[in-house]
N, C-alpha and C positions, 0 to 999 in steps of 0.2 A: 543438418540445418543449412539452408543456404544464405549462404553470407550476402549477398548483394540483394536477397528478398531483403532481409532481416533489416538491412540498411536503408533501405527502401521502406518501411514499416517504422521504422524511429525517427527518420528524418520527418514523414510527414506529419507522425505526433508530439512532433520535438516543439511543448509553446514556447519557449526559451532559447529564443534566438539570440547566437555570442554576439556579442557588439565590442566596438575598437575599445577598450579602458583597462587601467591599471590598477591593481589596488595590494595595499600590503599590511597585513597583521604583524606585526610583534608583542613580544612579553606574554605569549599564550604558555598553556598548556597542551599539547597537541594530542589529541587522542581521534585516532588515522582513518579509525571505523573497519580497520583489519583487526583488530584483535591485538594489537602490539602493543605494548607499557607504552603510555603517554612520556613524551617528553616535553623538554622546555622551548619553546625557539618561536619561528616566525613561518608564517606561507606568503609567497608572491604570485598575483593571480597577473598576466598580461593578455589583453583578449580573450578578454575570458575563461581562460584555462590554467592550472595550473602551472605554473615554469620553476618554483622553489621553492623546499622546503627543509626548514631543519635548524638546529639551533645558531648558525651563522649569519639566519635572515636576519637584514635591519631595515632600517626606512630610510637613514638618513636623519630620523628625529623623533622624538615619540611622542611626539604629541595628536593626537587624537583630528585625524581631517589637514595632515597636515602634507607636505609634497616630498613622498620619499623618493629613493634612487631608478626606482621606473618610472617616475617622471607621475605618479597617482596619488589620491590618497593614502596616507599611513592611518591605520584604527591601532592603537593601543590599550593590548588586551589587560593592561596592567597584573598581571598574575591570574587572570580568568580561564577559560578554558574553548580551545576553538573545534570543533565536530565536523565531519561532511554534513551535509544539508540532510534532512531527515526524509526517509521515504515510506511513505502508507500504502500498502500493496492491497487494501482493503477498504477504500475510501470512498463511503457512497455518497456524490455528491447527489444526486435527485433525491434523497429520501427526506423530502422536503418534510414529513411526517411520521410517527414512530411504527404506521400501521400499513405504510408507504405512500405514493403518490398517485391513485388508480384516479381519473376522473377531476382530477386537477388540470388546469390550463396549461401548457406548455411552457406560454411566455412565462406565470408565475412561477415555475417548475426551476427556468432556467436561471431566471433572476436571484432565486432564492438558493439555487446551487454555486451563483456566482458569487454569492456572500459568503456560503459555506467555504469553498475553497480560500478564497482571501485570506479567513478565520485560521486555513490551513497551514496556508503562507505563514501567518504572523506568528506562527507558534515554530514554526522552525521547517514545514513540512515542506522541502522544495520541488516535489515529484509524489503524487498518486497514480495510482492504478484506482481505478474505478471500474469493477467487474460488475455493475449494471445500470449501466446506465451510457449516455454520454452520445453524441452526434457531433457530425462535422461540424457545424453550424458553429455548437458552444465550444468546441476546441479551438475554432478559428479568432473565436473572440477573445479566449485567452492567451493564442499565438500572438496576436496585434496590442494586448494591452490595455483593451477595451476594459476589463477588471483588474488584479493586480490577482493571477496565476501562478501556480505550481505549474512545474512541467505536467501536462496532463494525458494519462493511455488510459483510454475506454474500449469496452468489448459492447458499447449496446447492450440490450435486453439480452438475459441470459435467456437459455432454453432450460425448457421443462416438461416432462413428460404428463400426460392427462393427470389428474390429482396427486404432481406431484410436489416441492416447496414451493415451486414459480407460481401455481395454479391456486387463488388465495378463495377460490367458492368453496362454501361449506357443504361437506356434506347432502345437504336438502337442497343443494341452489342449481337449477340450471339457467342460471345466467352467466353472460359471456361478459365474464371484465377481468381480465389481465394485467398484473404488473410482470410478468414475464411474457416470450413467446412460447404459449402451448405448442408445443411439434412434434407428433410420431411419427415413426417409420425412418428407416434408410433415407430414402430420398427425399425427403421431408429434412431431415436436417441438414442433412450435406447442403441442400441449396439455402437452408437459413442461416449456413460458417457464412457460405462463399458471398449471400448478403452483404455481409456483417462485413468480412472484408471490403467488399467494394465500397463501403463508405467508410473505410480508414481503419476500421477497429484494430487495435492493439493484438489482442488474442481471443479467444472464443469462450465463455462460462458458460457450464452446464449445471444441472440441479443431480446430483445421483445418488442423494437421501432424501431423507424429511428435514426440516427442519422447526427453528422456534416459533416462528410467525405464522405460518403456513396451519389452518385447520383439520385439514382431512389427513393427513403424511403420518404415522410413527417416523421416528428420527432415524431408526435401527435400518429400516428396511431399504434395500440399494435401490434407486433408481434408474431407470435405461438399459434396453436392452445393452450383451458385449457389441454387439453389432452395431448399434445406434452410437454408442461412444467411439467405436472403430473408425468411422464415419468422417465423425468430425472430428478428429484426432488427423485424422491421412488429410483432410483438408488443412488442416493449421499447419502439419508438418510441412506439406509441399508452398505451404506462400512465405514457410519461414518462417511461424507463429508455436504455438502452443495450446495448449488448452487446461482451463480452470476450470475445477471441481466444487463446490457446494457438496460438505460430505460429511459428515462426523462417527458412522461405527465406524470398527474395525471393517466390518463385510463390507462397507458401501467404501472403504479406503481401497481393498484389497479390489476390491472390482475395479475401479477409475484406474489404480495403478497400473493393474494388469493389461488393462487395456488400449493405454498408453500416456494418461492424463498426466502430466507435468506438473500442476500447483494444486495442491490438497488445503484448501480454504476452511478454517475450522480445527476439524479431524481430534475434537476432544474424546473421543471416546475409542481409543486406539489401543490395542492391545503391542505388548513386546515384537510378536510374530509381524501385525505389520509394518511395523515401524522398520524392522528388518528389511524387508521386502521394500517399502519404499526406498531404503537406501540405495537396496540393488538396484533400482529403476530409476536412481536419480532424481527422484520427484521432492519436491519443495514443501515444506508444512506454515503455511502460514495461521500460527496462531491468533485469533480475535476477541482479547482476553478480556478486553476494556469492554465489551459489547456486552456480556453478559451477569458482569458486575454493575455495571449500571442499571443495568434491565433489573436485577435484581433488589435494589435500593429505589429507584424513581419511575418504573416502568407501570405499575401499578395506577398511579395517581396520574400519569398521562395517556388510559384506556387500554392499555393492553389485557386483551382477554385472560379470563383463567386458565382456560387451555393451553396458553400462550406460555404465562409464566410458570405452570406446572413444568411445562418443557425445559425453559429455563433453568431451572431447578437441578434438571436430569445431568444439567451441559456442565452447569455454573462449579461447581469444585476438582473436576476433570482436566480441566483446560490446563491448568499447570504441570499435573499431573502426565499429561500427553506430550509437552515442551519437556519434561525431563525424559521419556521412554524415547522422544524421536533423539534427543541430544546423544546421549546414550549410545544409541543406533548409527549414529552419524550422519544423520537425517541433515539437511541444509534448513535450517530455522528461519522463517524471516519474521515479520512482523505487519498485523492489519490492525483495523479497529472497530468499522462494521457497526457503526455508530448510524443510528436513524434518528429525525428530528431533532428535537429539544438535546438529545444526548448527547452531540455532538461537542459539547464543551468538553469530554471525558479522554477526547483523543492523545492527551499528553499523559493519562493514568494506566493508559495500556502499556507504556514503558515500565514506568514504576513496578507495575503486575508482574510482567515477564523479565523486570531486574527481580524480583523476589526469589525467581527459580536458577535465572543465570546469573546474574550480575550487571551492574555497570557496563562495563566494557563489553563483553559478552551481547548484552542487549543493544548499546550503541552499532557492535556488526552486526547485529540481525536487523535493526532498521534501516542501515547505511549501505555494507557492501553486500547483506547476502539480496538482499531486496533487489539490489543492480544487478546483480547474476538473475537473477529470477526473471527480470522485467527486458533482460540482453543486452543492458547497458554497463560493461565495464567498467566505461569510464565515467561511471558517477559512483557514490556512496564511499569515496574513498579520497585521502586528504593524500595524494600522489601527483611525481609530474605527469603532465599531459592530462590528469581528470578534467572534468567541468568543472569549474570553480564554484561550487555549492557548498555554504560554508554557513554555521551557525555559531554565533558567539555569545556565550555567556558571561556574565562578569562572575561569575562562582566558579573556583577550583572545584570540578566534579567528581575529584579524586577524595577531595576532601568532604564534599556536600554535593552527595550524588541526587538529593531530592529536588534539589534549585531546578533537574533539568527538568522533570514533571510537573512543578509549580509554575503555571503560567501567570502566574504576578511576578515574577522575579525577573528583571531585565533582559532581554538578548536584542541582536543583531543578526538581522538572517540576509545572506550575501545569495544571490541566484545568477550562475553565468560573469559573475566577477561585479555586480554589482549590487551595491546595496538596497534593499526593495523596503525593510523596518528596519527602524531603530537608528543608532548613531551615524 
């Protein structure tokens, strides 16, 4: 992996630019987003980065907004609980609609995305990935402030092969309307990666099953040639990048893997063997747990086809079930949500789901630090000196009331880059 692409590739999607300020937490619970027993103590963020942490932090006074010893605000967590800023490795901001966005206006596309992320923000999410969607254009507005942003990496329209998840015509339709880019052949893809990067993309999504949405696809069957994933794999690898998978059997896992695919998006329906196999290859399983419990509850009554929610159906009691075989395996777990339209309020129950298989703490590193390993950011998802200072505060001991952190009625403070963007 080249360091200086890779650097090169975060800086320019980095919307959270550090700015000069101080700010200091005490009376937390500190739970680090490593996996370590929460402790008692304080974090001190100065330009935005982390500089202290540990139970000897203080302020100087604990009163809430008040001027501790670096010279910033002091927030007093009074016995609450402080997290790294939450990360959604799965976060589709265009899916303005639950059946997607084909034929929709841009401008309302973007507008209505720029709500959705806000939505993101305020729930704790300090950084998405958005594996399809996303353009210079609307990243620049969330670099500048124009809404009120998560750190935002987009890969563009994902690729798909002729009827394959991307490619949403039925069966009998030969009409041309895409919400992915339809693209065969070798050289056909390789030049829609090197696209994709030249207009900033993060990393590269590919389609290489069926999926839920999608009419014409079985879910089981791999899509793309080894060679067509080869492709854009050598292209992601040499700018520094990666590439993301759309996948759920075991077969369509073991193919992406083998071939060199790095984030396995889904992958409910994975057997022991591959879950193994991905370890060896280091590949990432981002579970989208929330997505299909929803679907399964309200997806109905907001038009989703039968065919649709049959599939559903196929996904919807797996998904846990795959989180426990990849853990097991030693799989790196992260965390998505993969929320369309109306559903997107469900984003903070996707925790809750995947605390059910792991836990608390467990779930907090899968949305915090393994998500920053995934996405090549180190230094976030982790409450350490030198991180970003992305920081979520609860007033509920989550050791003690771990559901406070999935109820988005219940108070926090979400901190981005050392400053406070919601809450106190």
């Amino acid at each position: 992996m080249s360091t200086s692409a890779e650097s090169t590739i975060n800086a320019y999607n980095d919307s959270c630019p550090v700015v000069d300020s101080d700010l200091t937490v005490i009376n937390a619970v500190i739970i680090d987003g490593l996996g370590n027993e929460p402790i008692r103590g304080g974090v001190r963020i100065r330009d935005g980065r982390i500089v202290e942490v540990g139970p000897d932090v203080s302020g100087g006074s604990t009163s809430t907004g008040s001027s501790g010893a670096a010279g910033g605000p002091v927030l007093d967590a009074a016995g609450g609980s402080v997290l790294p800023g939450l990360i959604d490795a799965h976060c589709h901001a265009f899916a303005t609609y639950l059946t997607g966005s084909a034929g929709i206006p841009l401008t309302y596309v973007g507008i209505h995305g720029s709500r959705r992320l806000t939505a993101a923000l305020r729930r704790g999410f300090t950084t998405v990935r958005d594996p399809a969607g996303g353009d210079p254009a609307f990243a620049r507005a969330g670099r500048e402030g124009l809404f009120a942003a998560p750190r935002y990496l987009y890969t563009g329209e994902p690729l798909s092969q002729t009827g394959g998840h991307g490619d949403p015509r039925p069966p009998e339709s030969s009409a041309c309307l895409h919400t992915s880019e339809v693209v065969d052949g070798v050289d056909a893809v390789r030049t829609a990666a090197r696209e994709r990067f030249r207009q900033g993309a993060h990393a590269i999504k590919i389609m290489t099953s069926g999926g839920v949405i999608s009419p014409s696809d079985p879910i089981a069957v791999p899509q793309y040639s080894a060679d067509e994933i080869r492709a854009v794999v050598d292209e992601a690898t040499r700018r520094g990048s990666y590439v993301i998978a759309h996948s759920y059997s075991a077969a369509s896992v073991r193919h992406s893997v083998i071939n060199g695919v790095r984030s396995i998006e889904h992958g409910n329906l994975i057997d022991a063997t591959t879950a193994e196999l991905m370890a060896d290859h280091d590949a990432f399983l981002v579970p989208t747990l929330a997505a299909y419990d929803a679907m399964s509850r309200r997806a109905a009554a907001l038009g989703l086809p039968e065919v649709s929610m049959i599939k559903n159906a196929e996904v919807l009691d797996a998904g846990q079930q795959a989180i426990e075989l990849a853990r097991a395996a030693g799989v790196q777990v992260g965390f998505g949500s993969d929320l369309m339209g109306d559903l997107e309020d469900e984003q903070l129950n996707g925790l809750r789901l995947q605390a059910e298989v792991l836990g608390l703490i467990d779930t907090v590193r899968c949305a915090t630090s393994t998500n920053a390993d995934l996405i090549q950011r180190p230094d976030l998802g982790r409450i350490a000196v030198d991180c970003v200072g992305d920081l979520l505060i609860m007033e509920a001991d989550l050791t003690d009331d771990p559901d406070a952190l999935w109820d988005d009625r219940r108070p926090r403070t979400v901190v981005r880059s050392g400053q406070v963007v919601f809450g106190s």
